[in-house]
Residue frames as qw, qx, qy, qz and C-alpha x, y, z in Angstrom:
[[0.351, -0.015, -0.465, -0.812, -9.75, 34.33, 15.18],
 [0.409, 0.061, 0.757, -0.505, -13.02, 33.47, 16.29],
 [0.321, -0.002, -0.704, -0.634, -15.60, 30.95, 14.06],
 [0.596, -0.022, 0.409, -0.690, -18.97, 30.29, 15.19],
 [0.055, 0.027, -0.980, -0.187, -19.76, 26.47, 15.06],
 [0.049, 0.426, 0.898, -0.094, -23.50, 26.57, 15.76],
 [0.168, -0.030, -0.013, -0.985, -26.66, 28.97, 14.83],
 [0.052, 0.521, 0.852, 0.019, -29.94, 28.51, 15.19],
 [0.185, -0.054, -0.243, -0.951, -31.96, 31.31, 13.38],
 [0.345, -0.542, -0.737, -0.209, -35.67, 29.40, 14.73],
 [0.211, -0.591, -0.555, 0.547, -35.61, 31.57, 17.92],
 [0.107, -0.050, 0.203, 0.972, -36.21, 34.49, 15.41],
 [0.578, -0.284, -0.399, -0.653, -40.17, 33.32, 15.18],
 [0.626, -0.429, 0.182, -0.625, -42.48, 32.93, 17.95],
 [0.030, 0.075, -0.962, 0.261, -41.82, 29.40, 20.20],
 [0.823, -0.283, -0.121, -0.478, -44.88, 27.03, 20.38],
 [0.853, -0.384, 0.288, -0.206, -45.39, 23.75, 22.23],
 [0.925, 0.341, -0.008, 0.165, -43.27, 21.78, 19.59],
 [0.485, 0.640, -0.377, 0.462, -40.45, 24.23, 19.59],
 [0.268, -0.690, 0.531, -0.412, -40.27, 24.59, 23.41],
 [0.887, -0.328, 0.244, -0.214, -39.92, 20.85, 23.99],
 [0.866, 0.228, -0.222, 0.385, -36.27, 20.06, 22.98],
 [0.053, -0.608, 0.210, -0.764, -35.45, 22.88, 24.87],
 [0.768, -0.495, 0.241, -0.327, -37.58, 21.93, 28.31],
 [0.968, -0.242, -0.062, 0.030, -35.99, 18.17, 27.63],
 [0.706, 0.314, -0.318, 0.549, -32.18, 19.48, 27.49],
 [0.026, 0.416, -0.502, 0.758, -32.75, 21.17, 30.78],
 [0.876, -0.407, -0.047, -0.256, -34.54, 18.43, 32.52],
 [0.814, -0.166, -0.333, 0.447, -30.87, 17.33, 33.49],
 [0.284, -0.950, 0.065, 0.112, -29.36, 19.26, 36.20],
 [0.437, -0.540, 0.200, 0.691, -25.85, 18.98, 35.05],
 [0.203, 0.568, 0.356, 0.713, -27.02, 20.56, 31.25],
 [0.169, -0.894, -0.380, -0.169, -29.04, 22.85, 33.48],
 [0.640, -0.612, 0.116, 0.450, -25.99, 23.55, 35.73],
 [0.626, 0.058, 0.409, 0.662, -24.12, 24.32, 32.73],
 [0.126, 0.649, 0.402, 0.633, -26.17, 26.61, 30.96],
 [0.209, -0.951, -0.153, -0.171, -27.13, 28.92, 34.20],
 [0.591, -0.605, 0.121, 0.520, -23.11, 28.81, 34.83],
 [0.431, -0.036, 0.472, 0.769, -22.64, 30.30, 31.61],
 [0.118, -0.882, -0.278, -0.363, -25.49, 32.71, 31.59],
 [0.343, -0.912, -0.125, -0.186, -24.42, 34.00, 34.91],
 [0.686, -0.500, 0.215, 0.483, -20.96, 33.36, 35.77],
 [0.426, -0.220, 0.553, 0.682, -19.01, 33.57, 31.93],
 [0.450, 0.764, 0.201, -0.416, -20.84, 35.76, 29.70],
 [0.093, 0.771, -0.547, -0.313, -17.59, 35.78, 27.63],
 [0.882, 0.215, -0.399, -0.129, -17.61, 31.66, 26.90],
 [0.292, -0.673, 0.680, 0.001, -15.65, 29.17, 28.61],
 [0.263, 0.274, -0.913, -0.148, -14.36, 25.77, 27.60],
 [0.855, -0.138, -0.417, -0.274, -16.04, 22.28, 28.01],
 [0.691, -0.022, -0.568, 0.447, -12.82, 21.14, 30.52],
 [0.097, 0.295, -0.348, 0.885, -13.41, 24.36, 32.15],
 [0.610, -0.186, -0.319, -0.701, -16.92, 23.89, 32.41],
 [0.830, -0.006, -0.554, 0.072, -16.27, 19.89, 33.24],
 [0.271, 0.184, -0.639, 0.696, -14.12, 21.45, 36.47],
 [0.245, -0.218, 0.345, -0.879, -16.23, 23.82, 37.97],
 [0.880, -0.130, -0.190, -0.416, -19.45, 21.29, 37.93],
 [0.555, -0.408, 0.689, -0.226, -17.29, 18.10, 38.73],
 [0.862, 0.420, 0.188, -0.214, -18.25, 16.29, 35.90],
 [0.560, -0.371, 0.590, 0.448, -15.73, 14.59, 33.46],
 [0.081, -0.385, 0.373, 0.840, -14.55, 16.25, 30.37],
 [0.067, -0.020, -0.851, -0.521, -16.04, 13.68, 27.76],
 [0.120, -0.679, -0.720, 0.079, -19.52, 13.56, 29.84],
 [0.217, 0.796, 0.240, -0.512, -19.99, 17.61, 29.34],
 [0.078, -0.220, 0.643, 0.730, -19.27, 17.30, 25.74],
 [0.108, -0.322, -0.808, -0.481, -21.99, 15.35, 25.26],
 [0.080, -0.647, -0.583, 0.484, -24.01, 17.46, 27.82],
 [0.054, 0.490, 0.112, -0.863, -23.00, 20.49, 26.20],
 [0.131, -0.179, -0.711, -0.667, -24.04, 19.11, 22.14],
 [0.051, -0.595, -0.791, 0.137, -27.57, 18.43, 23.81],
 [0.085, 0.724, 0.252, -0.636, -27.82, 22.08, 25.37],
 [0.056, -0.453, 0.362, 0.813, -26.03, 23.38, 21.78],
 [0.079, 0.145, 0.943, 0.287, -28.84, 21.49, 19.83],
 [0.029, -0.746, -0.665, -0.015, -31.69, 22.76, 21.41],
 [0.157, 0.794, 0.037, 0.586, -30.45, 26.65, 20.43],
 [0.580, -0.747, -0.235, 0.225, -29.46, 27.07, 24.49],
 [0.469, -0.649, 0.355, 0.481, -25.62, 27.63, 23.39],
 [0.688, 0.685, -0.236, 0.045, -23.32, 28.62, 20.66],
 [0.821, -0.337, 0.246, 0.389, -19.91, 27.73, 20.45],
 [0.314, 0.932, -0.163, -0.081, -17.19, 29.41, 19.28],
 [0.898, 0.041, 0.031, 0.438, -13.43, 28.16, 18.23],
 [0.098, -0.953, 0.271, -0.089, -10.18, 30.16, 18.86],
 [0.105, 0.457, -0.880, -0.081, -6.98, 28.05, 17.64],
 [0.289, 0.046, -0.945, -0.148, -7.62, 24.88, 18.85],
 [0.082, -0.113, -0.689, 0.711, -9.76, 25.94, 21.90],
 [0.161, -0.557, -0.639, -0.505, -13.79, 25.84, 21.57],
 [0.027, 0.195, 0.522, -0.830, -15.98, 28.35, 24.09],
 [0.267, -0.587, -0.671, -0.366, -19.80, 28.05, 24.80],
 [0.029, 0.066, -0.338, 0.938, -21.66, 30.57, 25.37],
 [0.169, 0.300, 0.915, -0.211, -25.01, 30.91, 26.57],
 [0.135, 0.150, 0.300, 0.932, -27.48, 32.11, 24.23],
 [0.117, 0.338, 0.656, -0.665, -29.88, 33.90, 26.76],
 [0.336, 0.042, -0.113, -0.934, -32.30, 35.04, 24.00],
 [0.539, -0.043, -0.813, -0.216, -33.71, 31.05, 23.59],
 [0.207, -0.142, -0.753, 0.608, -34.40, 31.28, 27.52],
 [0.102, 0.257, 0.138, -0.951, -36.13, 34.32, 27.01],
 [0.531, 0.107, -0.531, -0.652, -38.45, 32.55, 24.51],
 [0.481, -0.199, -0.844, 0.124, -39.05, 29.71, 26.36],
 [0.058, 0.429, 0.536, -0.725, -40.15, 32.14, 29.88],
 [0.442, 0.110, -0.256, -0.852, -42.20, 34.07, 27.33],
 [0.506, 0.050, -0.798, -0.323, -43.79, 31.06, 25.89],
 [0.501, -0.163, -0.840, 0.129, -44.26, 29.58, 28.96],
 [0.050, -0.240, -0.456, 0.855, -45.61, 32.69, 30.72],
 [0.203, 0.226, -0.456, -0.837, -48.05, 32.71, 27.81],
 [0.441, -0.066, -0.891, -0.089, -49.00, 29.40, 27.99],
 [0.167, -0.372, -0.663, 0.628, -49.92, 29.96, 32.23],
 [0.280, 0.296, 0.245, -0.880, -52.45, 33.31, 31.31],
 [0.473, 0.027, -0.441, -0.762, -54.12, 31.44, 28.72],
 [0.530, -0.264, -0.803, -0.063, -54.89, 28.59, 31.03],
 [0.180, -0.325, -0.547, 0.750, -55.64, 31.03, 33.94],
 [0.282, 0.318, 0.060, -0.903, -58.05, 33.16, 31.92]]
Protein backbone atom coordinates (compact mmCIF):
# COMPACT_ATOMS: atom_id res chain seq x y z
CA UNK A 1 0.00 0.00 0.00
CA UNK A 2 1.28 3.18 -0.96
CA UNK A 3 0.85 6.64 1.46
CA UNK A 4 2.02 9.85 0.30
CA UNK A 5 4.12 11.65 3.07
CA UNK A 6 4.49 15.07 1.47
CA UNK A 7 2.21 17.59 -0.80
CA UNK A 8 2.65 20.79 -1.63
CA UNK A 9 -0.52 22.23 -3.37
CA UNK A 10 1.55 26.07 -3.79
CA UNK A 11 2.87 24.97 -7.24
CA UNK A 12 -0.90 25.14 -8.24
CA UNK A 13 -0.55 29.25 -8.40
CA UNK A 14 1.85 31.15 -10.37
CA UNK A 15 5.75 31.12 -8.74
CA UNK A 16 7.17 34.64 -7.95
CA UNK A 17 10.57 35.73 -6.63
CA UNK A 18 9.65 34.62 -2.99
CA UNK A 19 8.33 31.29 -4.02
CA UNK A 20 11.22 30.46 -6.40
CA UNK A 21 13.89 31.02 -3.76
CA UNK A 22 13.67 27.91 -1.48
CA UNK A 23 13.58 26.10 -4.46
CA UNK A 24 16.85 27.87 -6.33
CA UNK A 25 18.56 27.45 -2.57
CA UNK A 26 17.82 23.50 -2.35
CA UNK A 27 19.48 23.11 -5.69
CA UNK A 28 22.43 25.28 -5.10
CA UNK A 29 23.99 21.93 -3.71
CA UNK A 30 25.12 19.59 -6.26
CA UNK A 31 24.48 16.48 -4.34
CA UNK A 32 20.42 17.74 -3.75
CA UNK A 33 20.83 18.73 -7.38
CA UNK A 34 22.35 15.30 -8.27
CA UNK A 35 19.54 13.76 -6.60
CA UNK A 36 16.69 15.37 -7.97
CA UNK A 37 17.94 15.19 -11.87
CA UNK A 38 18.66 11.30 -10.93
CA UNK A 39 15.20 10.92 -10.11
CA UNK A 40 13.66 13.01 -12.81
CA UNK A 41 15.65 11.15 -15.35
CA UNK A 42 16.84 7.91 -14.30
CA UNK A 43 13.68 6.56 -11.70
CA UNK A 44 10.53 8.04 -12.67
CA UNK A 45 8.95 5.25 -10.53
CA UNK A 46 10.77 6.48 -6.97
CA UNK A 47 13.68 5.02 -5.43
CA UNK A 48 14.90 4.83 -1.86
CA UNK A 49 17.20 7.30 0.08
CA UNK A 50 20.03 4.17 0.50
CA UNK A 51 19.45 3.63 -3.07
CA UNK A 52 19.80 7.06 -3.91
CA UNK A 53 22.84 7.38 -1.13
CA UNK A 54 24.63 4.45 -3.50
CA UNK A 55 24.37 5.60 -6.80
CA UNK A 56 25.70 9.36 -5.81
CA UNK A 57 28.29 8.02 -3.16
CA UNK A 58 27.02 9.84 -0.47
CA UNK A 59 26.13 8.25 2.99
CA UNK A 60 22.69 7.14 3.82
CA UNK A 61 22.03 9.62 6.81
CA UNK A 62 23.65 12.66 4.68
CA UNK A 63 20.86 12.11 1.71
CA UNK A 64 18.15 12.04 4.20
CA UNK A 65 18.80 15.22 5.15
CA UNK A 66 19.57 16.21 1.48
CA UNK A 67 16.53 14.68 0.37
CA UNK A 68 14.00 16.63 3.42
CA UNK A 69 15.61 19.93 1.93
CA UNK A 70 14.74 18.97 -1.84
CA UNK A 71 11.14 17.45 -0.26
CA UNK A 72 10.56 20.92 1.45
CA UNK A 73 10.99 23.05 -1.28
CA UNK A 74 7.97 20.99 -3.34
CA UNK A 75 11.06 19.34 -5.65
CA UNK A 76 9.98 15.69 -4.30
CA UNK A 77 7.27 13.64 -2.83
CA UNK A 78 7.75 10.66 -0.99
CA UNK A 79 5.92 7.79 -0.80
CA UNK A 80 5.94 4.70 1.88
CA UNK A 81 5.40 0.97 0.98
CA UNK A 82 5.76 -1.33 4.26
CA UNK A 83 8.57 -0.05 5.81
CA UNK A 84 10.34 1.25 2.62
CA UNK A 85 9.99 5.17 1.67
CA UNK A 86 10.49 6.21 -2.34
CA UNK A 87 11.09 9.82 -3.67
CA UNK A 88 10.02 10.84 -6.48
CA UNK A 89 10.66 13.77 -8.43
CA UNK A 90 7.97 16.15 -8.77
CA UNK A 91 8.89 17.58 -12.31
CA UNK A 92 5.89 20.00 -12.35
CA UNK A 93 7.84 22.46 -9.48
CA UNK A 94 10.87 22.48 -12.09
CA UNK A 95 8.62 23.39 -14.65
CA UNK A 96 7.54 26.45 -12.58
CA UNK A 97 10.68 27.49 -11.63
CA UNK A 98 12.06 27.38 -15.81
CA UNK A 99 8.80 29.19 -16.48
CA UNK A 100 9.33 31.72 -13.83
CA UNK A 101 12.66 32.11 -14.57
CA UNK A 102 12.22 32.31 -18.36
CA UNK A 103 9.76 35.06 -17.46
CA UNK A 104 11.80 36.81 -15.31
CA UNK A 105 14.88 36.92 -18.43
CA UNK A 106 12.08 38.58 -21.24
CA UNK A 107 11.02 41.04 -18.84
CA UNK A 108 14.52 42.20 -18.20
CA UNK A 109 15.43 41.83 -21.94
CA UNK A 110 12.45 43.86 -23.16
Amino acid sequence: MLLLMWVRLDYLVAMDGTAALPILSALAQRTRLDAYLHLRDVHPKGLSSGEIAKTLGTPANTMSSHLLILARAGLITASRDGKTVYYHAEVGMAQRLADFLSAAEAVRHS
